[in-house]
C-alpha positions as CSV (number, residue, x, y, z in Angstrom):
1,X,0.0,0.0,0.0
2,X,2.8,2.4,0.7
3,X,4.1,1.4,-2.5
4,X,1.2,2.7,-4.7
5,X,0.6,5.7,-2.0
6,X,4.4,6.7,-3.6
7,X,3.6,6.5,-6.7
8,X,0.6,8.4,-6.4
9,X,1.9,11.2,-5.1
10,X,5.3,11.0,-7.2
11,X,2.6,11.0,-10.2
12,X,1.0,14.1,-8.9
13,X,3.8,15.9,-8.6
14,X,5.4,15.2,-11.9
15,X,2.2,16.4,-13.3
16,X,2.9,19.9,-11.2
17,X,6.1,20.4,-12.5
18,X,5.1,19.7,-16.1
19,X,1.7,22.4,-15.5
20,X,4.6,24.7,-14.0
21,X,7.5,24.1,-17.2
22,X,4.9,24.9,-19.5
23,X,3.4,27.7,-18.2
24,X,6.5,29.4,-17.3
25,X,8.9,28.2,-20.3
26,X,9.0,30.5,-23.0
27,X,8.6,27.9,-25.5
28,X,5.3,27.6,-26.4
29,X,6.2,28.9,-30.3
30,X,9.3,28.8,-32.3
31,X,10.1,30.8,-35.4
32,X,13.6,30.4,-37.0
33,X,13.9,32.9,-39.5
34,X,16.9,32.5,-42.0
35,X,20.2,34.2,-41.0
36,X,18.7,35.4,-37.6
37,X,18.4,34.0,-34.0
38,X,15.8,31.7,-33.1
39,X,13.3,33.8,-31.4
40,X,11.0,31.9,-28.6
41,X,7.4,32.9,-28.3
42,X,5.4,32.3,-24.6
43,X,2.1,33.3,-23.3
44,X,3.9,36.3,-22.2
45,X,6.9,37.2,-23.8
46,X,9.0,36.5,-27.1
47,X,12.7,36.4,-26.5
48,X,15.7,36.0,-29.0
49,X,18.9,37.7,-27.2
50,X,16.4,40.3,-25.3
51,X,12.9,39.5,-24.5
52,X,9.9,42.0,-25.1
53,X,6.0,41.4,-24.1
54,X,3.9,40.2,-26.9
55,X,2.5,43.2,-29.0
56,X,-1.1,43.8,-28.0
57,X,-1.7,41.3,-25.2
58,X,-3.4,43.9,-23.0
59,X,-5.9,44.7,-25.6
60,X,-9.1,43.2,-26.2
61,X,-8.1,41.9,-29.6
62,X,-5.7,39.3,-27.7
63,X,-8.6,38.4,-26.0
64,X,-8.2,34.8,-26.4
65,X,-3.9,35.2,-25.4
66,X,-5.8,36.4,-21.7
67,X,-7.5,33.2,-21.9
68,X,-4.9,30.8,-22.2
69,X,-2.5,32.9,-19.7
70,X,-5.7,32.4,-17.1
71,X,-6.7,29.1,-17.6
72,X,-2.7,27.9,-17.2
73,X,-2.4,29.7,-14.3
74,X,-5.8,28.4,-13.3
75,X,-4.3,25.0,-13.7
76,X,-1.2,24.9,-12.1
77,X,-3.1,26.4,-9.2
78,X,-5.4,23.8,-8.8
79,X,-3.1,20.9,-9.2
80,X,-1.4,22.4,-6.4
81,X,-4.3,22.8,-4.0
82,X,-5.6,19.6,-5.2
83,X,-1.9,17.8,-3.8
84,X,-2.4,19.8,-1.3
85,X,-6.2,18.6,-0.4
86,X,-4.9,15.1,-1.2
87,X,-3.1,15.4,2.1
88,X,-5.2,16.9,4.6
89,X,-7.8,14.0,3.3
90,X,-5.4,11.5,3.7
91,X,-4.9,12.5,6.9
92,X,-8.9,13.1,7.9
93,X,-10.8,10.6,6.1
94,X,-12.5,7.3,7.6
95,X,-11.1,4.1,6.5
96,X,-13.1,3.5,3.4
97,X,-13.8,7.1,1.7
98,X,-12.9,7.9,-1.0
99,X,-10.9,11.2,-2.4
100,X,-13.8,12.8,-4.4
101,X,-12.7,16.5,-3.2
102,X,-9.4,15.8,-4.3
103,X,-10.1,14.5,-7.8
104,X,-13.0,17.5,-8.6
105,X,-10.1,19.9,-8.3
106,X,-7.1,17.7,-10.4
107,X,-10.2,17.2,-13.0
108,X,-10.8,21.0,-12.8
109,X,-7.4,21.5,-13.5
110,X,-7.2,19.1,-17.0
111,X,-10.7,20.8,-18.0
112,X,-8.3,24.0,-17.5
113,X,-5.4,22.6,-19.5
114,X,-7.6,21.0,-22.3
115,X,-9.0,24.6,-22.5
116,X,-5.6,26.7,-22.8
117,X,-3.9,24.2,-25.0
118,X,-6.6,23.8,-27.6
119,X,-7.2,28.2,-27.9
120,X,-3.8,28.1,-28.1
121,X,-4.0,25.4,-31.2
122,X,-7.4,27.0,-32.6
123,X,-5.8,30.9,-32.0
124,X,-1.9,30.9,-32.7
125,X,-1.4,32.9,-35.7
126,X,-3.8,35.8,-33.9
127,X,-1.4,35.8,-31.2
128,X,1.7,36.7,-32.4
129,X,3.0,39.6,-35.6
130,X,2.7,38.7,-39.1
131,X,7.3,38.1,-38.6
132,X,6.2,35.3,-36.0
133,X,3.5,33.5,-37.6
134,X,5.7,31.0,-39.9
135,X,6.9,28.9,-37.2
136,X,6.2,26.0,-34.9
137,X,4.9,24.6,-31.8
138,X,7.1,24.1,-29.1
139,X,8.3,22.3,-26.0
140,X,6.0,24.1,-23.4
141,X,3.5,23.4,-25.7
142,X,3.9,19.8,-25.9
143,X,4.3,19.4,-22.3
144,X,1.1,21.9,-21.8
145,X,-0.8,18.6,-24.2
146,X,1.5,15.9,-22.0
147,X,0.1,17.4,-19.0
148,X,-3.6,17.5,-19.4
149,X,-3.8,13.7,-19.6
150,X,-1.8,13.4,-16.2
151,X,-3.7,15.4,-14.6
152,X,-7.4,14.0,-15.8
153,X,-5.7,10.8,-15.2
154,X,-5.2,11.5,-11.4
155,X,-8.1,13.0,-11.0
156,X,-9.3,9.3,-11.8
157,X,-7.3,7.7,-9.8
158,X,-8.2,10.1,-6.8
159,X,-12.2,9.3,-7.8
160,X,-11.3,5.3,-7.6
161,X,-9.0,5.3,-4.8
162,X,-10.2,4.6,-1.3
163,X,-8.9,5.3,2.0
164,X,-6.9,1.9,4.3
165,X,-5.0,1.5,6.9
């Protein structure tokens, strides 16, 4: 029982740290235009050797940019209070119950991945200037995909698992 209790909670975090990589990583988009740098694009920023905020992200035209900021920031929040909820109910539950608080907020927190990722796939060429357009996805976003089914995952496994001794 301690066994799977570890790998429970090793799976839980690894799914944190990928929500918190991909949020933070400035490499959700990469253009490589000939004869210049390689210039990274994020939910916030897009960096080559200097880093400046995407044009027009405070307007209401990058409407659905605001979105997927929110909804990853939504994510990684939850994940984290569900870990932490995962925890207190570990330590308060009857023998027998089952972690259904727990796996409401990890399944909130796919919903909110499944959400970001796919504006982000339905939305990409509105987000970035006419220069940055001809490029590719990349390793944030990837892990941003990677993520959402580790965390709806857990949340099933929270929804199956019961309380022993």
């Amino acid at each position: 029982m301690l066994i799977i209790l570890a790998f429970i909670i090793l799976f839980h975090l690894a799914a944190a740290i990928l929500l918190f990589v991909a949020t933070i990583h400035n490499h959700w988009w990469v253009v490589t235009p000939a004869g210049r740098d390689v210039i990274y694009a994020d939910l916030w920023y897009s960096c080559n050797s200097t880093c400046y905020p995407v044009e027009n992200s405070h307007t209401a035209d990058a409407a659905y940019l605001q979105a997927v900021q929110a909804t990853m920031i939504l994510a990684t929040i939850l994940c984290c209070v569900s870990f932490f909820v995962f925890i207190l109910q570990l330590c308060r539950l009857q023998q027998g119950e089952r972690f259904i608080f727990t796996s409401i907020i990890q399944l909130l927190a796919s919903l909110c991945v499944m959400i970001a990722a796919s504006i982000y796939t339905a939305q990409k060429t509105s987000f970035h200037v006419p220069s940055l357009q001809e490029g590719s996805y990349g390793s944030s976003y990837v892990l941003a995909w990677i993520s959402f089914p580790m965390t709806f995952i857990g949340g099933l496994m929270y929804l199956v698992l019961r309380k022993r001794k």
